[in-house]
C-alpha positions as CSV (number, residue, x, y, z in Angstrom):
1,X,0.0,0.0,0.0
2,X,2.7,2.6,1.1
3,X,4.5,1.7,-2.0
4,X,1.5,2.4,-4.5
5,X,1.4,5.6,-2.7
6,X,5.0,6.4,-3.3
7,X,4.2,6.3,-7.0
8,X,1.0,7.6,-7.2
9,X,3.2,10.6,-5.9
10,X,5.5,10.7,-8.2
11,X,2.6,10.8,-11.1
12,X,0.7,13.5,-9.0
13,X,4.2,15.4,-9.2
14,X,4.8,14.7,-13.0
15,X,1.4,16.1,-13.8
16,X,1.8,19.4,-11.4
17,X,-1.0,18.0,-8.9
18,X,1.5,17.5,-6.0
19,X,4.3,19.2,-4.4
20,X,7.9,18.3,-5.0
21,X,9.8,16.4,-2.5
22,X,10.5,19.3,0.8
23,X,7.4,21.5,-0.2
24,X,3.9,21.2,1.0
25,X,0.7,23.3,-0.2
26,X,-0.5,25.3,2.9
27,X,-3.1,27.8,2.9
28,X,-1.1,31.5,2.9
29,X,-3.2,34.3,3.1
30,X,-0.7,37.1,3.7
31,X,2.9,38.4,2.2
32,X,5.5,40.2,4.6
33,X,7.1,42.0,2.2
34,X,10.7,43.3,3.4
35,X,13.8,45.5,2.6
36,X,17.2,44.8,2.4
37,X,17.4,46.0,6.2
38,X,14.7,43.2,6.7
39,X,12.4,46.2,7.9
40,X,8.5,45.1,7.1
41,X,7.5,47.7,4.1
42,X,3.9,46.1,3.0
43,X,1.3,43.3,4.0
44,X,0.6,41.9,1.0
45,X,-3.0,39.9,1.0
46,X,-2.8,37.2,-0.9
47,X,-5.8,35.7,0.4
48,X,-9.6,36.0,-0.6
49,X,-12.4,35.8,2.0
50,X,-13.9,32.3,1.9
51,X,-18.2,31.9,2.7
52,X,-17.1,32.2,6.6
53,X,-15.6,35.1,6.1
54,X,-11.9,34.0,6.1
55,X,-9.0,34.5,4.1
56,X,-7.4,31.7,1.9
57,X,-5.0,31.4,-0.7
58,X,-3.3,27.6,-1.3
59,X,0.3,27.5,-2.4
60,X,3.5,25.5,-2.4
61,X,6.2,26.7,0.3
62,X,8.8,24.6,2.0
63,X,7.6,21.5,3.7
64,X,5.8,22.8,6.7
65,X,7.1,20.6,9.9
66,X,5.4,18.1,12.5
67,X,4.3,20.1,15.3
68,X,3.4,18.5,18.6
69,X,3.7,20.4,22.0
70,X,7.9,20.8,20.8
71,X,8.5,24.2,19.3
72,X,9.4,23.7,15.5
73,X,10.0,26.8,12.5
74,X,9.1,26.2,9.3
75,X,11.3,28.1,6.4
76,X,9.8,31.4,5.1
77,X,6.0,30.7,5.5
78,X,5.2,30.7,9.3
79,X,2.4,31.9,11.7
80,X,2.3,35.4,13.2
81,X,3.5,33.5,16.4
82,X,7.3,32.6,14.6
83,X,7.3,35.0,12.1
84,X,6.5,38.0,14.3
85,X,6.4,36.9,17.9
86,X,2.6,38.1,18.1
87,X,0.9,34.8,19.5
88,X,-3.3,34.7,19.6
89,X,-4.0,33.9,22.6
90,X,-1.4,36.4,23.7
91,X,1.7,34.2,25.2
92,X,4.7,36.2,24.7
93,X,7.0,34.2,26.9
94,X,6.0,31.2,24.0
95,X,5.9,33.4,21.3
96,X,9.5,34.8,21.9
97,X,10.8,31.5,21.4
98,X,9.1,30.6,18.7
99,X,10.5,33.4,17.2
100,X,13.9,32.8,18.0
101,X,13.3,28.8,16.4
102,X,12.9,30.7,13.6
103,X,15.8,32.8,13.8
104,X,18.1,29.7,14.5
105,X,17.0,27.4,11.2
106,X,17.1,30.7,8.8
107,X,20.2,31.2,9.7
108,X,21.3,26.9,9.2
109,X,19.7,27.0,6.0
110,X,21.1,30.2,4.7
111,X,24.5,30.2,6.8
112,X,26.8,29.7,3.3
113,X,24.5,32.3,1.5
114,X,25.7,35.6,0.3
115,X,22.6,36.7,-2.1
116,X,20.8,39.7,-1.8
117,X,17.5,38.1,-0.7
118,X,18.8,35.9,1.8
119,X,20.9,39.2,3.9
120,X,17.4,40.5,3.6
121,X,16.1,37.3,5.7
122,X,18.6,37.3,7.9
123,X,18.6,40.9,8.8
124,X,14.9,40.4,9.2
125,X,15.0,38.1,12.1
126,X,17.9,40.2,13.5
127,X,15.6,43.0,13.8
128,X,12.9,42.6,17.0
129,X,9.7,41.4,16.3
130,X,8.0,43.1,14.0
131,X,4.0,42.5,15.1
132,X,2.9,46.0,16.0
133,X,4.5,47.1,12.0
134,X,2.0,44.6,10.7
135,X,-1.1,46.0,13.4
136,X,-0.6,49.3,12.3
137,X,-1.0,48.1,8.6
138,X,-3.8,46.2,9.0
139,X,-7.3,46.9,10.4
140,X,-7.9,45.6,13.5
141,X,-10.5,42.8,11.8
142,X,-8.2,41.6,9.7
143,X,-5.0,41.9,12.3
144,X,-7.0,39.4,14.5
145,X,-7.6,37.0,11.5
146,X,-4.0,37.4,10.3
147,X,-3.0,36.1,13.9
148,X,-4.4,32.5,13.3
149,X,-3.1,32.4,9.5
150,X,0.4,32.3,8.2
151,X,2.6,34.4,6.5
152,X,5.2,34.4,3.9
153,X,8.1,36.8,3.5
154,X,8.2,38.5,0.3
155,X,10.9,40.4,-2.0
156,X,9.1,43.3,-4.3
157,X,5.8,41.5,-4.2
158,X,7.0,37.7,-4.8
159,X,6.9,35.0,-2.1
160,X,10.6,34.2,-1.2
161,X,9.6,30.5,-1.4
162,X,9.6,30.9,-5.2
163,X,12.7,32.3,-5.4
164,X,15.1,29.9,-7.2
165,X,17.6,30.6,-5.2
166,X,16.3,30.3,-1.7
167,X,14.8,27.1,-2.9
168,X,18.3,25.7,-3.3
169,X,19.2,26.5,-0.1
170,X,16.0,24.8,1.3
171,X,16.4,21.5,-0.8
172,X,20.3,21.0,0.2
173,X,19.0,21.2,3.5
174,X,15.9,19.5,3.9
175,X,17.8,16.7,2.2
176,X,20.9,16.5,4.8
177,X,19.0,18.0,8.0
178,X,17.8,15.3,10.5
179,X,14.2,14.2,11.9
180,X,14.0,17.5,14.2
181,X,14.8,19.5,11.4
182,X,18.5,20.4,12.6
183,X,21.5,21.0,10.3
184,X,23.5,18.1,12.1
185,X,23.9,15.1,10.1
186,X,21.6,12.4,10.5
187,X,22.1,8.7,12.0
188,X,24.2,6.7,9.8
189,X,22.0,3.9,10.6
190,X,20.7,2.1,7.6
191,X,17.9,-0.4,7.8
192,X,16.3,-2.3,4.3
193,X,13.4,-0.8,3.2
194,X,9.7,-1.8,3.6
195,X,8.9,0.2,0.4
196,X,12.2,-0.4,-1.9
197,X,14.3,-2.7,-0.7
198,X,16.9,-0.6,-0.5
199,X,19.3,0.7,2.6
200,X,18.0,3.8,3.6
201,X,18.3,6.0,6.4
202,X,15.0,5.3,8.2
203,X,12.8,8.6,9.3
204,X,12.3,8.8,12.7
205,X,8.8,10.1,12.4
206,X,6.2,10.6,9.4
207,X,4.4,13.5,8.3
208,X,0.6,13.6,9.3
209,X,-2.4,12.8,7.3
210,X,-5.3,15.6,6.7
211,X,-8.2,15.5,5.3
212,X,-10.1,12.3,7.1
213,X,-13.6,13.5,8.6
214,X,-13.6,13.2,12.3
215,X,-10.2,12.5,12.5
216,X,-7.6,15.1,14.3
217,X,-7.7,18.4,12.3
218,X,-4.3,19.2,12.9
219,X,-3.6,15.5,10.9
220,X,-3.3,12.0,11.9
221,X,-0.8,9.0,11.8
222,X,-0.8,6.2,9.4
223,X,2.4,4.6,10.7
224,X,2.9,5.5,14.2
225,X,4.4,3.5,17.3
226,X,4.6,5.0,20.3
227,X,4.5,2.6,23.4
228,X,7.2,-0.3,24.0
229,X,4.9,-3.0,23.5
230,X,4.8,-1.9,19.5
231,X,7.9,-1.8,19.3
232,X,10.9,-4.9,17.9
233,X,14.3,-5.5,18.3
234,X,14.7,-2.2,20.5
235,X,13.5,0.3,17.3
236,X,12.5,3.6,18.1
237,X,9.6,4.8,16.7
238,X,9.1,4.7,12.8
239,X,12.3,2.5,12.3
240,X,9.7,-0.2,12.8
241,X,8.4,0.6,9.5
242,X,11.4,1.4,8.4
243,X,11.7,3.8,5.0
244,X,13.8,6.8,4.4
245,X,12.8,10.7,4.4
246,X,12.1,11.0,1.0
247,X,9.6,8.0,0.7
248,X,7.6,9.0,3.8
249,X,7.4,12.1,2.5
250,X,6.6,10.9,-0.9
251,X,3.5,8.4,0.8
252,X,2.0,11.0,2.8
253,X,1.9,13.6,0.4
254,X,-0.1,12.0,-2.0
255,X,-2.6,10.8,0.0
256,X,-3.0,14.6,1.6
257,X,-3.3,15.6,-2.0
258,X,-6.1,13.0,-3.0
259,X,-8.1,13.5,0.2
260,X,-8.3,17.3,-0.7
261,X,-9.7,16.2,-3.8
262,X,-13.6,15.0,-4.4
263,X,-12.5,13.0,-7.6
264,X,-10.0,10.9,-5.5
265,X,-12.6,10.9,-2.1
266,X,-15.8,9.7,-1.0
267,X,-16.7,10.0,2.6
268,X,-19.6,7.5,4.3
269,X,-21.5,7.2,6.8
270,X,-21.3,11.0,8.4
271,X,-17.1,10.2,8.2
272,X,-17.1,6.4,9.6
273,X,-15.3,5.6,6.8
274,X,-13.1,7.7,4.1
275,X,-12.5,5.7,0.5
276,X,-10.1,6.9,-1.5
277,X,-9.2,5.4,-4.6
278,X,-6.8,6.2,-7.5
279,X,-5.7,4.4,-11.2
280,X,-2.5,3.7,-12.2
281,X,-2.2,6.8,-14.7
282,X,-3.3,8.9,-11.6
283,X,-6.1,9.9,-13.6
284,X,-8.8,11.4,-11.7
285,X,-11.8,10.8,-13.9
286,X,-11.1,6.8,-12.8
287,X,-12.0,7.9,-8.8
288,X,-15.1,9.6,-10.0
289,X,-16.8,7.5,-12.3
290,X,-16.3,4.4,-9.5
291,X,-17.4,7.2,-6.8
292,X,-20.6,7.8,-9.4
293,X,-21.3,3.7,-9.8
294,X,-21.6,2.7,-6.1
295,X,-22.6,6.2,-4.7
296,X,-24.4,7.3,-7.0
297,X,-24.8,11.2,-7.7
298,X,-27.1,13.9,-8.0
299,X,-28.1,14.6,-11.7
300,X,-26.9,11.7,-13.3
301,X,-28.8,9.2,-15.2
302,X,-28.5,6.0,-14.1
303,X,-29.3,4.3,-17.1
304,X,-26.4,5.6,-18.2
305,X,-24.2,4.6,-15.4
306,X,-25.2,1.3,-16.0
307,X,-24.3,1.4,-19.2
308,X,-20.5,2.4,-18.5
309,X,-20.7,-0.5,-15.8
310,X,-21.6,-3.2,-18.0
311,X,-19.4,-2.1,-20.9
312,X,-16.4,-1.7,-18.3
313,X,-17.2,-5.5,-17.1
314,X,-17.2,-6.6,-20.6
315,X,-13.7,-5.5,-21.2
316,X,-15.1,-2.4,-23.6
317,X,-13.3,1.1,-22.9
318,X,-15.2,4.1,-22.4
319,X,-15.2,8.0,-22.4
320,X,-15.8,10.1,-19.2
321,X,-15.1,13.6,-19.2
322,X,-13.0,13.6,-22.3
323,X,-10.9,10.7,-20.8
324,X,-10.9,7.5,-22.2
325,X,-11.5,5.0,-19.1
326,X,-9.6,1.7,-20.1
327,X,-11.0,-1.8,-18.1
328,X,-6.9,-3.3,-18.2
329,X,-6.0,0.1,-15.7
330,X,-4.9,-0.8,-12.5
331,X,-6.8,0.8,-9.7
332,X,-6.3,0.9,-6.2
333,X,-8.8,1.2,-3.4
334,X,-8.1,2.4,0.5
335,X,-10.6,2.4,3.4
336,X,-9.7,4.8,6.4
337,X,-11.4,5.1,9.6
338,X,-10.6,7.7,12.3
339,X,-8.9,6.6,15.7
340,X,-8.0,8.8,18.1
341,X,-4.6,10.3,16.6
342,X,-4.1,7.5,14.1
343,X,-5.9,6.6,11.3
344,X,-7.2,3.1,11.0
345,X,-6.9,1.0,7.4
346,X,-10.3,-0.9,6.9
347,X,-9.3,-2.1,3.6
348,X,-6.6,-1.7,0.8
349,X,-8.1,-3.1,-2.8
350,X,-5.8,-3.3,-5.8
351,X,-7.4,-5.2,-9.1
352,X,-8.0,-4.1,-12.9
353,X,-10.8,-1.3,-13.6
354,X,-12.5,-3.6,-15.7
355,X,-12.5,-6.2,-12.8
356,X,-14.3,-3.7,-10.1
357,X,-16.9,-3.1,-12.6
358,X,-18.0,-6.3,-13.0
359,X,-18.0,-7.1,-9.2
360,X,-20.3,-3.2,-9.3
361,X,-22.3,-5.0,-12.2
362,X,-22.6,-8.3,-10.1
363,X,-24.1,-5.9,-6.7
364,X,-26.4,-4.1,-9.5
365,X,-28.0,-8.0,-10.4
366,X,-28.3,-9.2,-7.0
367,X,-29.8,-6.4,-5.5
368,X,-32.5,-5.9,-8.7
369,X,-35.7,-6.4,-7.1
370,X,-39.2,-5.0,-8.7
371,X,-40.0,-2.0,-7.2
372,X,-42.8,-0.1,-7.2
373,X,-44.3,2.6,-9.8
374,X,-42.9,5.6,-7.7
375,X,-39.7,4.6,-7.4
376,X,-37.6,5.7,-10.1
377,X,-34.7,4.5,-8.8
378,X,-32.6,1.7,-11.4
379,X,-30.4,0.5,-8.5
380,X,-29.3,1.7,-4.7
381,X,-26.8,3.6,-3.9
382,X,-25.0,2.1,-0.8
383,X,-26.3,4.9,1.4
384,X,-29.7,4.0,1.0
385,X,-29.0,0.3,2.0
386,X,-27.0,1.1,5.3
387,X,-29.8,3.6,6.0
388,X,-32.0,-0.2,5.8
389,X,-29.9,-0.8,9.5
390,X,-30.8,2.2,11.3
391,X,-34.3,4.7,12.6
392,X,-35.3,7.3,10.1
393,X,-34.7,10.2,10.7
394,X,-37.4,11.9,12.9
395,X,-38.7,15.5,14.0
396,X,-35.7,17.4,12.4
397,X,-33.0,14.5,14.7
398,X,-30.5,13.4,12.9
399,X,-30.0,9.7,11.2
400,X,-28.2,8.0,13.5
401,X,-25.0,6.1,11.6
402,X,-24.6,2.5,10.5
403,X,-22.0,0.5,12.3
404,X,-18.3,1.1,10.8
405,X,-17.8,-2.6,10.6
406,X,-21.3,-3.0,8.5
407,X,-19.8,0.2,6.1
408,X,-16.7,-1.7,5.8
409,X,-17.9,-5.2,5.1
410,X,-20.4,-4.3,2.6
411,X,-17.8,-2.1,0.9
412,X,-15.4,-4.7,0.5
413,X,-18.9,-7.3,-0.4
414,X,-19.5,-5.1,-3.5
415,X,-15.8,-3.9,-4.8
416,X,-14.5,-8.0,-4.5
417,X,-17.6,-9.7,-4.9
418,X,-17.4,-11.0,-1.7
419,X,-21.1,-12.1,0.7
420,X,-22.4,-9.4,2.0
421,X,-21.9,-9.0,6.0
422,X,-24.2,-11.2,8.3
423,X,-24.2,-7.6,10.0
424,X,-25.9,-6.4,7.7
425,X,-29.0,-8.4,7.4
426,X,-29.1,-8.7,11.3
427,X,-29.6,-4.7,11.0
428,X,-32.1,-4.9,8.7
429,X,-34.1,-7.5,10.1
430,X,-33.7,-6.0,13.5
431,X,-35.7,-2.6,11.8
432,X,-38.2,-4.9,10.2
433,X,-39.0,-6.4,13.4
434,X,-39.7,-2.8,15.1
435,X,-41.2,-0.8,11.8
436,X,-43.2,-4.0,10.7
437,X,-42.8,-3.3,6.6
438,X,-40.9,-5.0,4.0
439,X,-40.0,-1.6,1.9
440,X,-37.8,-2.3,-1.8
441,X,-34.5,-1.2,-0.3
442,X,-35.0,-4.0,3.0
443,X,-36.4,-6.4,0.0
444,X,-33.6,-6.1,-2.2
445,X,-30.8,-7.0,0.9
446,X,-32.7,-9.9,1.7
447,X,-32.5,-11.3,-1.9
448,X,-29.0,-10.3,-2.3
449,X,-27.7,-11.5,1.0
450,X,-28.9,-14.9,0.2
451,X,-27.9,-15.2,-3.4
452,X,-24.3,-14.5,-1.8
453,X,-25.2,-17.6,1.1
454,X,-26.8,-20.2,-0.4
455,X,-29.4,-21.8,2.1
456,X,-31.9,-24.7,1.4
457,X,-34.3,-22.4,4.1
458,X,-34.4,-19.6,1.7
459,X,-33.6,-21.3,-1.9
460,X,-32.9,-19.4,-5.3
461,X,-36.6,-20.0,-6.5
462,X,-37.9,-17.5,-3.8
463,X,-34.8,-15.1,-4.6
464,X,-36.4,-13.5,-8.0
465,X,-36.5,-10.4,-9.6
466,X,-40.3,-10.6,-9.3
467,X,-42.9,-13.0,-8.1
468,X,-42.6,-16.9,-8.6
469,X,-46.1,-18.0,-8.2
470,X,-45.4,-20.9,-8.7
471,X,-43.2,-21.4,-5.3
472,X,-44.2,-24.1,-3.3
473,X,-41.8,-22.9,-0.6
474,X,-43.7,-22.6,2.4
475,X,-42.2,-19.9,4.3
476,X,-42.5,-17.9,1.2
477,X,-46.5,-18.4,0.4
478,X,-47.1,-17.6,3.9
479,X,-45.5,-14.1,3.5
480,X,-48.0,-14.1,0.2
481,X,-50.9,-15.1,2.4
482,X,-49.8,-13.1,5.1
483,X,-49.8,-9.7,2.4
484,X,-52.9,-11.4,0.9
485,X,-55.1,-11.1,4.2
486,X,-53.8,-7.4,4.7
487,X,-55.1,-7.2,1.3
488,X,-58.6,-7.9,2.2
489,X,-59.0,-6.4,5.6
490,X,-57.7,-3.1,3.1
491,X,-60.6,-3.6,0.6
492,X,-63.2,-4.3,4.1
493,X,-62.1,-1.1,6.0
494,X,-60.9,1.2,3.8
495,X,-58.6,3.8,5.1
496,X,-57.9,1.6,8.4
497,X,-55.2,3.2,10.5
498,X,-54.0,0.1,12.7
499,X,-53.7,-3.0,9.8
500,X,-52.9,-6.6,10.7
501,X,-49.6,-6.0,9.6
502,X,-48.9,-3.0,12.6
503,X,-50.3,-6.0,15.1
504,X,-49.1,-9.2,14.0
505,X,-46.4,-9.3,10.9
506,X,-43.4,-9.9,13.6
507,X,-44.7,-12.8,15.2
508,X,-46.8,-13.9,12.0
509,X,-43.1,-14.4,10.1
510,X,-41.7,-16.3,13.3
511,X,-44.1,-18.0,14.7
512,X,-47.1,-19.2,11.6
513,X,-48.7,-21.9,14.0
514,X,-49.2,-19.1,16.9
515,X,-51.3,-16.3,15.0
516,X,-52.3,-17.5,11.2
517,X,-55.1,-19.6,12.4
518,X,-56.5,-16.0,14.2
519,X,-55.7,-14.2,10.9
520,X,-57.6,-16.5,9.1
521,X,-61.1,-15.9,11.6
522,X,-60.1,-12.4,10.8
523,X,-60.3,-12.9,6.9
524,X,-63.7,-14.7,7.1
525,X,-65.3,-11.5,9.1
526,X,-63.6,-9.3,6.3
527,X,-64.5,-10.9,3.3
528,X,-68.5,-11.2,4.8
529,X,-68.2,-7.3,4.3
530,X,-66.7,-7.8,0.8
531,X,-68.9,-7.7,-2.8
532,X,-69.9,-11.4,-3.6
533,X,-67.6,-11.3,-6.6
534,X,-64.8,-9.5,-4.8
535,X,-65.4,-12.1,-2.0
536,X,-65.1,-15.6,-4.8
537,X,-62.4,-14.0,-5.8
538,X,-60.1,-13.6,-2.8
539,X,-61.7,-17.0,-1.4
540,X,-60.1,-18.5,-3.8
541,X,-56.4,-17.1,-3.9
542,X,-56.1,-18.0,-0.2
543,X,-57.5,-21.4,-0.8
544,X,-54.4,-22.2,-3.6
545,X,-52.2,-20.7,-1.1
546,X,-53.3,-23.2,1.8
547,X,-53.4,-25.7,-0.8
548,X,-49.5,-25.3,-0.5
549,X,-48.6,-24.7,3.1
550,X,-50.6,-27.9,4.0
551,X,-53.1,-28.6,6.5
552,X,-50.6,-27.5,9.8
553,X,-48.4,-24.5,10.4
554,X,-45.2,-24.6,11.3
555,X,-44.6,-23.8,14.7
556,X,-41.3,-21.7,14.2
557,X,-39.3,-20.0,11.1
558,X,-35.8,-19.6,11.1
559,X,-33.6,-16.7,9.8
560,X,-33.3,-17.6,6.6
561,X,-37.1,-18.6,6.4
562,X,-38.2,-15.7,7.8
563,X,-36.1,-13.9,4.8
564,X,-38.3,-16.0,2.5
565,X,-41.4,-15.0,4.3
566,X,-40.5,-11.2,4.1
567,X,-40.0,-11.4,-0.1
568,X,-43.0,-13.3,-0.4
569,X,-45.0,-10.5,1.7
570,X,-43.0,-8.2,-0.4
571,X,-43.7,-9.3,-3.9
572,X,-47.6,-9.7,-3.3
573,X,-47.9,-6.7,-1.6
574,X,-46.2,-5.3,-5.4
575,X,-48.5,-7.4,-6.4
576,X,-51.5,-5.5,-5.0
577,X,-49.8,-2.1,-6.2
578,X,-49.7,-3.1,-9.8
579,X,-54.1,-2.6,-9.7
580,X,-54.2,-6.2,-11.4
581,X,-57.2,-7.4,-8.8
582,X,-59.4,-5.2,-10.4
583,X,-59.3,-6.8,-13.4
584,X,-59.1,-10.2,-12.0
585,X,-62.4,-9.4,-10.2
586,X,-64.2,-8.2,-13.1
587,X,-63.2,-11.4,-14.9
588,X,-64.2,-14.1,-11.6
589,X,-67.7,-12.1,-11.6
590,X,-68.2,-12.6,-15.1
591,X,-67.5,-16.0,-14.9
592,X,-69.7,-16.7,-11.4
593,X,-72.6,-14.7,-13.1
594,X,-72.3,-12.4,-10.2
595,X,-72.3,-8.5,-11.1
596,X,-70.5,-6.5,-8.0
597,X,-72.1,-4.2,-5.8
């Protein structure tokens, strides 16, 4: 995994979407632009106020360091606090020594330099701090934003950090200076890589990752260790992961980059779970198209999607957004969850293009179900089947999150073609049980979970796209009968608030012998209320029914029964929808003789 990162960043680099090695993109909305004397002559604002009213203007400067609770400068684009020695929540003792950090590494990294811009640095931080040049130039409302942001110094209008030549200076020493960021030479220790191979100087410590809801703000750990019992052979920190500067660097840059960018990312489940994906090429338009297929997206025809999803899975390339998606592409797929001050890996994928699609195509199939005439949806999007595990969403609350596990498992079911998680029919048959309803969405996980586990309890003739009247299953025509006497007691008290299946579908689908025998006294008083030919006619679809369940009951149903039960009640209840009885009455009447009332 770290080593597909390593190269994705080196395509993200080729093709300008990354920084090079030492340089990180920071948000810089203000320029300190200074003389030759290092005196402050203009605040430059580089920025532009954002929808909450805050300045922001993304560009490359030199890598920006690791900042725990040890002070640590970063090279020409720093905080009011080293840059100034103006701290926010006004610590001067703290803010005096940040400044003089910064003081100390200008003058490692520029000690053999002799050009005009880098006296001008140096006499800048041999001045005293310069804060109350920069309040006088600002308004006050923008001196206390300017406090939380950073700053770059500036020559004649031009950030410093794009000055050639203070950019050699920086690379020489990023590239010799050691984990804390010190001109001393590091360890000589080498150790064989986990990414190359090679013998590399191992980093002590990697850069954090951004950019993963709920996660830390200030950035998390992929590789961390940081308590003895982690720890082999006496290694200190990251040298049990052991790979040089550069590649740690090179890993963590690229997946900051991506997770900046909606192409690359999807988050689920309000930020249980952050995908991120990427093809070979680095091509974006790969992330989004697969973000499109299981998410789904607002505005896009699905018909469509399917279309790219079955021509993908058939080995046929096809255009998206003037890019030309090829099925052969390799394409690489990382789950992250949030812990604490790490990040968690839930999954890491790798597989052809062409290969996911037809494990996409393959969810698509299992989870068709018929649905009814309102629903316009072609297939579910994942979150509307983890929203099958949970409450709706009531009086303006919140929906309450799926289980991280169930996000992950059925994530990794769909992109390897894998059985869905036991998880996640539990969940849904846990909300069935308390809302007592068998909606399209609950339906479809039923029939899919089962196609995936095969079980003689609920076998593949009960697991259709539509109706199999001819079933003989006995689990399943009790759902039918079950949806069939609901059916009636509709057509007897039209409008009915409280229906059988509000009082008695739960135990109806676990225990048949308990409470069919009562629904059936309830069908006789319902159909006495009933037109004569309405009356033949239902008479007789519950007599085929019983004709198949048999003369007793059975006294329990187990899970996979009951999942039979539940698509049989589904499928007739669909079949009530459809508006066929009415015909089908008008044709029993005709042939009894009888003309309804």
């Amino acid at each position: 995994m770290i080593g597909e990162l390593v190269r994705l960043y080196e395509r993200l680099v080729e093709t300008g979407q990354a920084p090079r090695y030492g340089y990180s993109v920071e948000n810089v909305p203000w320029g300190l632009d200074i003389a030759d004397d290092g005196a402050i002559t203009h605040v430059i604002p580089f920025g532009t106020l954002t929808k909450n009213k805050q300045f922001r203007r993304m560009m490359p400067v030199p890598a920006h360091a690791l900042r725990t609770v040890k002070i640590q400068a970063n090279f020409l684009c720093d905080n009011s606090s080293y840059l100034l020695g103006a701290d926010a929540n006004g610590a001067t003792d703290k803010a005096a020594k940040r400044f003089a950090a910064a003081a100390k590494l200008h003058r490692q990294v520029l000690a053999n330099a002799d050009e005009a811009e880098a006296r001008a640095v140096l006499a800048f931080f041999s001045r005293t701090p310069q804060a109350t040049v920069v309040e006088e130039k600002l308004s006050e409302g923008d001196w206390k934003k300017a406090l939380t942001g950073n700053f770059v110094l500036c020559r004649n209008g031009l950030p410093l950090s794009e000055n050639p030549t203070m950019q050699q200076y920086w690379d020489s020493w990023f590239a010799s200076g050691d984990e804390d960021g010190d001109q001393a030479a590091p360890s000589s220790e080498t150790m064989q890589s986990v990414v190359s191979g090679q013998a590399v100087v191992p980093a002590l410590t990697h850069p954090n990752i951004r950019g993963v809801r709920n996660a830390q703000s200030s950035g998390s750990a992929l590789v961390s260790f940081n308590a003895p019992a982690y720890l082999s052979y006496n290694k200190k920190q990251d040298k049990n992961a052991p790979m040089s500067k550069r590649e740690a660097f090179a890993y963590t840059t690229a997946l900051n980059t991506v997770l900046k960018d909606d192409q690359y990312t999807r988050t689920i489940n309000d930020g249980s779970l952050t995908i991120v994906s990427w093809a070979e090429s680095g091509q974006a338009e790969y992330s989004a198209e697969m973000n499109m297929c299981i998410e789904g997206a607002a505005g896009v025809n699905q018909q469509d999607l399917i279309a790219t999803v079955t021509a993908l899975s058939k080995g046929n390339p096809v255009d998206f957004n003037g890019v030309r998606l090829n099925p052969d592409e390799h394409f690489y797929i990382l789950g992250l969850a949030p812990n604490a001050a790490r990040l968690s890996v839930s999954f890491f994928l790798k597989d052809t293009y062409g290969s996911y699609m037809e494990h996409v195509r393959r969810h698509y199939e299992d989870l068709d179900i018929e649905r009814p005439k309102f629903d316009k949806l072609r297939y579910l999007p994942v979150w509307m089947l983890l929203a099958q595990t949970v409450p709706s969403a009531t009086g303006g609350k919140k929906r309450i999150p799926a289980s991280p596990h169930t996000v992950s498992d059925l994530f990794k079911a769909i992109l390897i073609g894998a059985p869905y998680p036991t998880s996640l029919l539990t969940a849904v048959e846990n909300r069935i049980g308390v809302e007592h309803d068998v909606p399209r969405a609950k339906a479809a996980i039923i029939k899919a979970y089962f196609l995936r586990h095969p079980n003689n309890q609920c076998p593949k003739e009960v697991l259709q796209v539509s109706i199999n009247k001819e079933s003989t299953n006995v689990p399943y025509v009790l759902g039918r009968l079950f949806a069939l006497y609901e059916d009636i007691q509709h057509a007897a008290n039209p409008g009915i608030n409280t229906t059988i299946g509000d009082r008695f579908f739960t135990n109806a689908s676990t225990m048949p012998a308990v409470v069919f025998p009562h629904l059936g006294d309830l069908a006789k008083k319902h159909l006495r209320k009933l037109a004569t030919g309405t009356r033949i006619y239902y008479t007789k679809r519950i007599a085929d029914l019983m004709t198949r369940i048999g003369e007793n009951f059975p006294t329990r149903l187990s899970l996979p029964e009951q999942g039979a039960f539940q698509l049989g009640y589904y499928f007739e209840t669909q079949e009530r929808y459809k508006g066929k009885n009415k015909d089908d009455n008008k044709e029993t009447s005709k042939e009894e003789g009888v003309v309804n009332e």
